[in-house]
C-alpha positions in Angstrom: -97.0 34.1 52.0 -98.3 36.0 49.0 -96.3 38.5 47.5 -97.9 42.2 47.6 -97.6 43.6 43.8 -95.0 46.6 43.2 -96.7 49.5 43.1 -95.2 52.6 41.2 -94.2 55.6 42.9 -94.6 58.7 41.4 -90.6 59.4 41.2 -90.8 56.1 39.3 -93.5 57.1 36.8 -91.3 60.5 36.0 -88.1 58.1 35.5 -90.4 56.0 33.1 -92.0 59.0 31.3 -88.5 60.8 30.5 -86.9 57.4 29.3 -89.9 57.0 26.4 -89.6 60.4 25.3 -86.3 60.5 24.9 -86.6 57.0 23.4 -88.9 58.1 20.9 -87.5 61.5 20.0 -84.3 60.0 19.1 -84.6 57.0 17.6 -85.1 57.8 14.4 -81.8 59.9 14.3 -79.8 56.6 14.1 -82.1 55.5 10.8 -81.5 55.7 7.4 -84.5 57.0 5.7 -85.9 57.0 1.8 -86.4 60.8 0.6 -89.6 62.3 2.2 -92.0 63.8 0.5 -92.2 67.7 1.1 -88.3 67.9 3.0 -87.6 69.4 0.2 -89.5 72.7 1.3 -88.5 72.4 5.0 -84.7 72.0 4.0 -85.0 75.1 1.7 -86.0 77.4 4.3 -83.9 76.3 6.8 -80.8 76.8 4.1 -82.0 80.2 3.5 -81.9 81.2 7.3 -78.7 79.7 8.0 -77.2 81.7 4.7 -78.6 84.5 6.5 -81.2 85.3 3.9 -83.7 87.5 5.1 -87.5 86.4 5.0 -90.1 88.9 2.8 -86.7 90.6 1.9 -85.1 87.4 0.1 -87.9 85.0 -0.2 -91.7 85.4 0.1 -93.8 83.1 2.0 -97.6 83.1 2.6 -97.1 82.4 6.4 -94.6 82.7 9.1 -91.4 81.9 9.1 -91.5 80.2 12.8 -91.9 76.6 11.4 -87.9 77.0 10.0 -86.1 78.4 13.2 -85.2 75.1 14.9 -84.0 73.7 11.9 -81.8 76.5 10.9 -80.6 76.4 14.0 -79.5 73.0 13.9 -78.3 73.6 10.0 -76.1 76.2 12.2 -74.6 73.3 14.6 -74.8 70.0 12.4 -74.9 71.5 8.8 -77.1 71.9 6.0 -77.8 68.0 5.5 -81.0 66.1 5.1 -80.3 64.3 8.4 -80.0 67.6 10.2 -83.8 67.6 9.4 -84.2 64.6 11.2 -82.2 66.0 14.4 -84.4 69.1 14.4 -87.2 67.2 14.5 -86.1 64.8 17.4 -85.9 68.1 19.4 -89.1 69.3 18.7 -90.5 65.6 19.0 -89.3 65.9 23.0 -90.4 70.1 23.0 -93.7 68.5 22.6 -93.8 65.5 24.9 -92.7 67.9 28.0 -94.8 70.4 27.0 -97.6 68.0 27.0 -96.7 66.4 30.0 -96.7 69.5 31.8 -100.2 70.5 30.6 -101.2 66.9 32.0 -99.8 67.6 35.2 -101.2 71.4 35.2 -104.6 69.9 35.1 -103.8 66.8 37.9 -104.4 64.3 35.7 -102.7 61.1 38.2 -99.2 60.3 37.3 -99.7 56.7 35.8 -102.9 57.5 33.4 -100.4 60.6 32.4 -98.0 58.4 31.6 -100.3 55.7 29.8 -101.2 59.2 27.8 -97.9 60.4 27.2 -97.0 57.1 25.3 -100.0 57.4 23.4 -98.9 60.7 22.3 -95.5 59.7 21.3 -96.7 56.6 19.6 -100.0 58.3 17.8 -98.3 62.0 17.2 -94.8 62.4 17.4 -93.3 58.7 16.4 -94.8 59.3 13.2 -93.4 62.7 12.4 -89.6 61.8 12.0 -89.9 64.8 9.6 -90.5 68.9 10.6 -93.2 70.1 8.8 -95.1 72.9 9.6 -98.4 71.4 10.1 -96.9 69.5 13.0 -94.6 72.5 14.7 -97.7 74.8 14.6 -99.1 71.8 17.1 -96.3 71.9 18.9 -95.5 75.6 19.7 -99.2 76.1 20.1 -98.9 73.0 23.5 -95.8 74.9 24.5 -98.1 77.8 24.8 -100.3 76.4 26.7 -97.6 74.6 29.0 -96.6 78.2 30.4 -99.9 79.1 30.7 -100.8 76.6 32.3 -98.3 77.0 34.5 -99.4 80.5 35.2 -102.8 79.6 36.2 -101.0 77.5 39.1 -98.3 79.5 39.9 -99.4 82.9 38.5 -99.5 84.6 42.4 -95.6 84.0 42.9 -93.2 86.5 42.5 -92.4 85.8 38.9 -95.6 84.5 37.5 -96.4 86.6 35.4 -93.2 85.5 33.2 -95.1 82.3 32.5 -97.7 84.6 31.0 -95.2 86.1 28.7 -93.7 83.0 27.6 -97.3 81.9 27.2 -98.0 84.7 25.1 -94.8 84.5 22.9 -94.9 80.4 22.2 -99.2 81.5 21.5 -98.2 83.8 18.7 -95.2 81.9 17.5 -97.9 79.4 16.7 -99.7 81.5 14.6 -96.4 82.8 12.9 -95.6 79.3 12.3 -99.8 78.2 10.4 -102.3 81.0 10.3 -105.3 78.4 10.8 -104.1 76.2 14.0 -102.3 79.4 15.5 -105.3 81.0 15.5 -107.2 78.3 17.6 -103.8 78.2 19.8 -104.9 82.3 20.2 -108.7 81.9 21.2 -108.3 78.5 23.0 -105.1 80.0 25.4 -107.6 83.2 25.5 -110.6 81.2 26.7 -108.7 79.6 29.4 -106.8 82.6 30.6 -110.9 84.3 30.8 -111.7 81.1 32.2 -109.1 81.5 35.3 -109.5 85.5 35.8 -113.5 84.5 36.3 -112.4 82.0 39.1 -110.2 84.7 40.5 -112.4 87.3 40.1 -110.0 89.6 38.3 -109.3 91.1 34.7 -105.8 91.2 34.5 -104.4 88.0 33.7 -106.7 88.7 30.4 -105.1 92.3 30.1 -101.7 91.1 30.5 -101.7 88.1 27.8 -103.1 90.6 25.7 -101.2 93.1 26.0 -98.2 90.8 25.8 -99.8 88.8 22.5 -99.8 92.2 21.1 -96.5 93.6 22.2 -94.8 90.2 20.8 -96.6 90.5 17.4 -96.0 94.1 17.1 -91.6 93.5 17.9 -91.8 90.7 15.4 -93.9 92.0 12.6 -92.7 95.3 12.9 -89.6 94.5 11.4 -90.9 92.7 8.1 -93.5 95.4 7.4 -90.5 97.6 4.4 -90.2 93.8 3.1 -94.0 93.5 2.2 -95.4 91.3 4.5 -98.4 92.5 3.7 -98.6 90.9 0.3 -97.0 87.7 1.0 -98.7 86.6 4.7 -102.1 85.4 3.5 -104.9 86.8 6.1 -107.3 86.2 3.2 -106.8 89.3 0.6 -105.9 89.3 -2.8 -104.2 87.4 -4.5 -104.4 85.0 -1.6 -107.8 83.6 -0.8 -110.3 82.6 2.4 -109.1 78.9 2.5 -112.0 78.0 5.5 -114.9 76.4 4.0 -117.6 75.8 6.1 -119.4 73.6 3.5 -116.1 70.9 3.9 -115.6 71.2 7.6 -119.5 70.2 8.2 -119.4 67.4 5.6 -115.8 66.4 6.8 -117.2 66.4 10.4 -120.7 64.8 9.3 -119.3 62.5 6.8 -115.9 61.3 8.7 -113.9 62.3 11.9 -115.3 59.0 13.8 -112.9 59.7 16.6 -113.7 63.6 17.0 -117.3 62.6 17.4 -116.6 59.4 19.9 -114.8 61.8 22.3 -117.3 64.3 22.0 -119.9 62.0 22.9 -118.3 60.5 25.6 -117.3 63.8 27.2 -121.0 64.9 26.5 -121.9 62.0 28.8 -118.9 62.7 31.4 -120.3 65.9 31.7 -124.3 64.6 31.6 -123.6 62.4 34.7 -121.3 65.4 36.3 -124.5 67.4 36.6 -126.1 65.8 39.0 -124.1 67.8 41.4 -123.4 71.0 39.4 -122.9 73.2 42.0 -120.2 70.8 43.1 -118.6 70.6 39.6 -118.6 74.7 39.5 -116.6 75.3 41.7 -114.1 72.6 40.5 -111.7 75.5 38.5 -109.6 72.4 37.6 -112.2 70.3 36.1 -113.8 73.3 34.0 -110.5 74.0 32.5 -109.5 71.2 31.4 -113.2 70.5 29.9 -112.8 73.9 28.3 -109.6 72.6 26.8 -109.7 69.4 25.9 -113.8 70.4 23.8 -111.4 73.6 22.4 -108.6 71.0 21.1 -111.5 68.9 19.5 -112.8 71.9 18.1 -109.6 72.7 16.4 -108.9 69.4 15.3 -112.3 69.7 12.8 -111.3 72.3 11.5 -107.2 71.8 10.9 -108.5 68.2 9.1 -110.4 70.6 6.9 -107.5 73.8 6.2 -104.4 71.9 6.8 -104.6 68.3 4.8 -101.2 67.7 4.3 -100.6 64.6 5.7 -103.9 63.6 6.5 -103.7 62.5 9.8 -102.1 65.9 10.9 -104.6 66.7 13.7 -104.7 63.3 15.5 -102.6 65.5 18.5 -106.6 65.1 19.8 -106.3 61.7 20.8 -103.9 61.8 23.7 -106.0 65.0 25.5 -109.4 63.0 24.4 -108.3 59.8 26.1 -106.6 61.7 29.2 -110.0 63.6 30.0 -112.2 61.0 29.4 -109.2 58.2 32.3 -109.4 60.8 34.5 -113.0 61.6 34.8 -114.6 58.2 33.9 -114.4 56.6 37.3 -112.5 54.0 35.5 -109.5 54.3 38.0 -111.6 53.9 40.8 -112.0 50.1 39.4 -108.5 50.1 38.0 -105.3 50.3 39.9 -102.8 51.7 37.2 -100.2 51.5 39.4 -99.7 48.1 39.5 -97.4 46.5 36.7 -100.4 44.5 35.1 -103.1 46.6 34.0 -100.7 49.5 33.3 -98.8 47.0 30.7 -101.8 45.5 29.3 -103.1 49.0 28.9 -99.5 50.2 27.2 -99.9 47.0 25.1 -103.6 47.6 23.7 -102.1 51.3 22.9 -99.9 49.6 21.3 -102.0 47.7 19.1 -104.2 50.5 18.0 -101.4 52.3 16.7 -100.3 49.7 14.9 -100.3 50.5 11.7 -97.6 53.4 11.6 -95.1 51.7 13.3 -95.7 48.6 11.2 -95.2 50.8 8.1 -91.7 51.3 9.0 -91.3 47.7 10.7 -92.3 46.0 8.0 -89.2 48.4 5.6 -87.0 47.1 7.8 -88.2 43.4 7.3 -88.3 43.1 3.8 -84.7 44.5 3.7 -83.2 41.6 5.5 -86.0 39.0 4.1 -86.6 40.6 1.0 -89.2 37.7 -0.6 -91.6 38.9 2.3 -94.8 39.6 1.2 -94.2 38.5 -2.3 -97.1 36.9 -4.6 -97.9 34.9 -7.4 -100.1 37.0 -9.7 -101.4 34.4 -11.1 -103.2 33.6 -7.8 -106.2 35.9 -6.6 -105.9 37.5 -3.4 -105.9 41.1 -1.9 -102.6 42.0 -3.0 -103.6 40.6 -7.3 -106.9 40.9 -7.6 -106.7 44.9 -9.0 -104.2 44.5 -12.0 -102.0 47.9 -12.3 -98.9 47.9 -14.6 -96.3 50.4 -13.3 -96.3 53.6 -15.3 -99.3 53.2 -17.3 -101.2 55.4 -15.1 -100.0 58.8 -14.2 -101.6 58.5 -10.3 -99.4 55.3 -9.7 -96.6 55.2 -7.6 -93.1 54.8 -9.9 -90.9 53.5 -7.1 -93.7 52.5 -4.6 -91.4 50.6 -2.9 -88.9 52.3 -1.2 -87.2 49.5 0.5 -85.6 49.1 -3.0 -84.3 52.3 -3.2 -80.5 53.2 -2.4 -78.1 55.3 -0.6 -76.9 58.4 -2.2 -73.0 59.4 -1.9 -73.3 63.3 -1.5 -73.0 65.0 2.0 -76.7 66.9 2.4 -78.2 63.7 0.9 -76.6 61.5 3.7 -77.9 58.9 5.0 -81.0 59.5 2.7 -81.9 56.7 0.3 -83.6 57.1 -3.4 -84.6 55.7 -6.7 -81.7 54.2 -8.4 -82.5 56.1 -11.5 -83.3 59.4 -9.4 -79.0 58.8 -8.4 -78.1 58.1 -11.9 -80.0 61.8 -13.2 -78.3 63.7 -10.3 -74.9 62.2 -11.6 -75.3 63.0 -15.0 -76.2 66.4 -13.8 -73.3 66.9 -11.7 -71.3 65.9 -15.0 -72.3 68.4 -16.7 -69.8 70.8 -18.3 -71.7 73.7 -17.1 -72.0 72.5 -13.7 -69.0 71.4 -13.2 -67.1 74.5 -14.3 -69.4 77.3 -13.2 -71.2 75.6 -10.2 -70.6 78.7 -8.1 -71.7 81.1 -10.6 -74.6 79.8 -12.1 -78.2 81.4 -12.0 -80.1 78.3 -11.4 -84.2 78.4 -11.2 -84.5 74.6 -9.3 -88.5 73.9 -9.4 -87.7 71.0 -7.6 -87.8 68.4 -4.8 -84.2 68.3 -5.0 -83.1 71.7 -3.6 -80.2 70.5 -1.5 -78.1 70.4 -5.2 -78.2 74.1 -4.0 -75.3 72.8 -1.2 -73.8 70.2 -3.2 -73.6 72.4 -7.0 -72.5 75.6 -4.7 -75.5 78.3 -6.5 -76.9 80.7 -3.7 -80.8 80.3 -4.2 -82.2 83.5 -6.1 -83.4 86.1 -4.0 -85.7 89.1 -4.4 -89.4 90.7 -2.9 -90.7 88.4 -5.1 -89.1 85.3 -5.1 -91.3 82.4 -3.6 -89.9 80.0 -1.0 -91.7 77.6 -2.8 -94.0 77.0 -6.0 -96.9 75.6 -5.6 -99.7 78.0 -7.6 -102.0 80.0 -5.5 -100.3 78.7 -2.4 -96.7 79.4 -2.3 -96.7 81.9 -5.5 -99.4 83.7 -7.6 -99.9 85.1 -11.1 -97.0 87.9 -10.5 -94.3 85.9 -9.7 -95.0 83.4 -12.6 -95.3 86.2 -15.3 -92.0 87.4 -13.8 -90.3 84.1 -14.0 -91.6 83.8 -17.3 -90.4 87.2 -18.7 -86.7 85.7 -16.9 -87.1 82.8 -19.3 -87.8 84.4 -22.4 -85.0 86.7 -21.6 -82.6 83.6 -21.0 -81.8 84.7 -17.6 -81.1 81.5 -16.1 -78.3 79.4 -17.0 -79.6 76.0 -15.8 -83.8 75.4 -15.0 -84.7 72.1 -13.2 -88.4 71.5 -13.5 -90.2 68.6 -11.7 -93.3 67.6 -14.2 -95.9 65.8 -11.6 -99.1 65.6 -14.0 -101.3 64.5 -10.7 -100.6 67.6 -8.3 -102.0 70.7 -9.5 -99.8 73.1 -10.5 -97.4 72.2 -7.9 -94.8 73.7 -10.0 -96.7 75.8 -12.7 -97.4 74.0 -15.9 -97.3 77.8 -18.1 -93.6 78.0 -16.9 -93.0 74.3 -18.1 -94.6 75.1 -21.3 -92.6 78.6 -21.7 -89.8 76.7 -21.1 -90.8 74.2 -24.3 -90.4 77.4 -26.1 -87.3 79.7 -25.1 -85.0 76.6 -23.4 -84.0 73.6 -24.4 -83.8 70.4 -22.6 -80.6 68.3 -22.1 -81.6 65.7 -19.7 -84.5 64.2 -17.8 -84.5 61.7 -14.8 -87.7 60.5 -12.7 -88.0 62.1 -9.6 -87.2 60.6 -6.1 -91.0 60.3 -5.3 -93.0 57.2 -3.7 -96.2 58.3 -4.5 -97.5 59.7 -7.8 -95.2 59.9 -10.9 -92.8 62.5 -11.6 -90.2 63.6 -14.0 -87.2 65.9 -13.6 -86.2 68.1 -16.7 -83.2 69.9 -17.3 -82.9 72.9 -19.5 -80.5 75.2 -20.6 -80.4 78.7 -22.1 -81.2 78.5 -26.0 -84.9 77.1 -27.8 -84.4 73.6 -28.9 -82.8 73.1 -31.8 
């Protein structure tokens, strides 16, 4: 007698869905990991909050300070280590799974295509981000957003519906207090929607009420800031910030790359084309409009954040997961495919699998050549596609110093834990540590750290500087502008500092200021230098102290 095949349930399929996102979210929190490019930035504001330093007050930042609460937070309950940034990120890692899973169900997307979709969005958005950065949090709030809206446009006639819409609201503007660009996107692609619904239900004031609580939020949390000068630090475009939307890029970006954007937008085009053969019938689907209306604004976005926020460069890919959901859903392919059977839904979790590949691999292939570590190695005198360019390291300011990083070792200092780095990146940080200075006035030094290593600040025992016009960070034009370097400079003729750490990385520009490196040629002397703990692009780390050199 033939068997009938198991067919999942849908208390199955939620079982299924929770165990990968929690799978995903946390396993990198039992990993050691090599020092990540840019943690510097995300564990110096975190410190800041959890000393209880004040933002606009304390530190200037062209943004919002929403990207840093989770991790202070969690600086709060684990301490101010490296690997606390990790935690926080696991958290927000499962934040945004939910949050997009609830938006999936919102929308009635059928629980085994959401759950095909939901491990495409861990393995194509959040596996990959075992780091916070802001590029990625603005993402996330901005789903969170539109997770309680969501929920208001299906439950917005119950008793407490309208609290969705505040929590909408709040998570909506969070985003944009996290990344001006995709925040505002989060802002007019909640606002369509919200229109959207109050057209369907023939009534203006869901519209009246997210506005009026988008405004009420901003106005209880910028309020506050406005003594501090928050209107010279939050960049809205005026001077000495600048408009950083190009429309030249985004059209050649679009025209000249973004192969994916342009697939899903063709193939929703098409959805849509064969949908209008019975328009009226597709009208009055409220369901079906919204989620077009979403899933076109997300694409829409993603153009755009490619073009203002290209740091990494595969920030926007959150596309992928709604592109692919839309297109399962209203394809007729599951009216040929039964997704809840075992097979096709393993094959299909298998060819996911395969196309995002090359991320997990990355990682994969670390953890290979540490237990094999010959893998991969070649003769150079034979020609193949590893020989066949001919680079010496460090003849070549672009190339990678310590490309490599399953070389690199563990470091023995607390906020550094379980964070690995060049050998010679440990060595400088040792030799600094030993320094008479350090050693005996740790506490009480006035230290300018134009580093990636802020966390000395925990390890040395200095309080980061504060002041209106201190930068979080130094990166000319971005995170500080012609005032603050004059003033910095004018601190440095006038010896202010006791100990300057200066990271010279010749193939960023200006990422720390070359005219305060070359003041600091003049009025300081340097004591030390050690490469940075960098796996792209060479760096150097100089150490001054007060006096020219002699």
């Amino acid at each position: 007698m033939k068997k009938k095949p198991i067919i999942l349930r849908d208390n199955h399929i939620t079982w299924l869905e929770c165990i990968l996102i929690a799978a995903f979210s946390l396993f990198p929190v039992f990993l050691h990991f090599p020092f990540h490019l840019n943690s510097y930035l995300s564990w110096d504001g975190a410190y800041r909050l959890y000393l209880g330093q004040v933002p606009y007050r304390d530190f200037g930042l062209p943004m919002g300070f929403g990207y840093w609460i989770i991790p202070a937070i969690f600086f709060k309950i684990f301490g101010p280590y490296m690997i606390t940034l990790v935690k926080a990120q696991a958290f927000v890692n499962i934040l945004s799974a939910f949050a997009f899973r609830s938006i999936l169900k919102s929308v009635d997307v059928k629980s085994p295509i959401r759950l095909l979709c939901i491990f495409l969005f861990l393995i194509s958005f959040s596996f990959i981000n075992f780091w916070p950065w802001y590029n990625q949090t603005v993402i996330v709030f901005e789903l969170i957003g539109l997770a309680f809206l969501f929920k208001y446009i299906v439950k917005g006639k119950q008793k407490f519906g309208l609290v969705y819409l505040l929590f909408a609201a709040f998570f909506t503007f969070l985003s944009f207090f996290t990344k001006q660009d995709a925040g505002a996107f989060a802002f007019l692609i909640a606002l369509s929607l919200i229109i959207c619904h109050a057209i369907y239900e023939r009534k203006i004031t869901p519209v009246v009420w997210f506005l009026v609580f988008y405004l009420l939020i901003a106005l209880c949390i910028v309020a506050p800031f406005i003594p501090y000068h928050i209107g010279y630090w939050f960049n809205y475009g005026q001077p000495p910030h600048y408009d950083r939307i190009s429309f030249y890029d985004i059209f050649d970006i679009f025209l000249g790359q973004s192969g994916w954007i342009k697939f899903y937008l063709l193939a929703i085009v098409l959805i849509l084309i064969l949908k209008l053969r019975h328009f009226k019938k597709i009208i009055q689907n409220k369901n079906f409009v919204i989620f077009s209306l979403l899933v076109l604004g997300i694409l829409g976005e993603a153009s755009v954040f490619q073009v203002t926020s290209y740091m990494p460069d595969d920030n926007n890919i959150f596309f992928h997961s709604f592109a692919i959901a839309y297109i399962f859903s209203f394809s007729g392919l599951t009216e040929y495919i039964d997704f809840r059977k075992w097979v096709p839904l393993c094959l299909t979790g298998i060819f996911i699998l395969l196309w995002w590949s090359p991320r997990p691999w990355v990682y994969g292939n670390m953890i290979l050549k540490r237990f094999y570590p010959h893998m991969g190695q070649v003769d150079t005198n034979e020609v193949s596609i590893r020989t066949y360019v001919r680079q010496e390291p460090g003849t070549d300011w672009f190339t990678a110093q310590y490309p490599d990083r399953s070389k690199w070792k563990r470091t023995p200092w607390k906020p550094f834990e379980k964070i690995s780095m060049p050998q010679p990146t440990i060595n400088g940080i040792k030799e600094l540590l030993e320094m008479p200075i350090v050693k005996d006035s740790g506490n009480n030094l006035r230290v300018l750290n134009m580093s990636e290593l802020t966390p000395l600040a925990e390890i040395i025992g200095y309080t980061p500087e504060t002041g209106p016009d201190i930068p979080l960070w130094y990166h000319k034009n971005v995170g500080m502008y012609e005032r603050q370097i004059r003033e910095y400079e004018t601190k440095i003729k006038n010896n202010y500092y006791d100990l300057v750490l200066f990271e010279y990385i010749p193939m960023l520009n200006n990422f720390y200021p070359f005219e305060i490196r070359d003041t600091l040629k003049r009025y300081y002397h340097q004591v030390e230098s050690f490469p940075g703990p960098r796996s792209i692009g060479y760096s150097v780390i100089e150490v001054y102290l007060k006096g020219p050199n002699p």
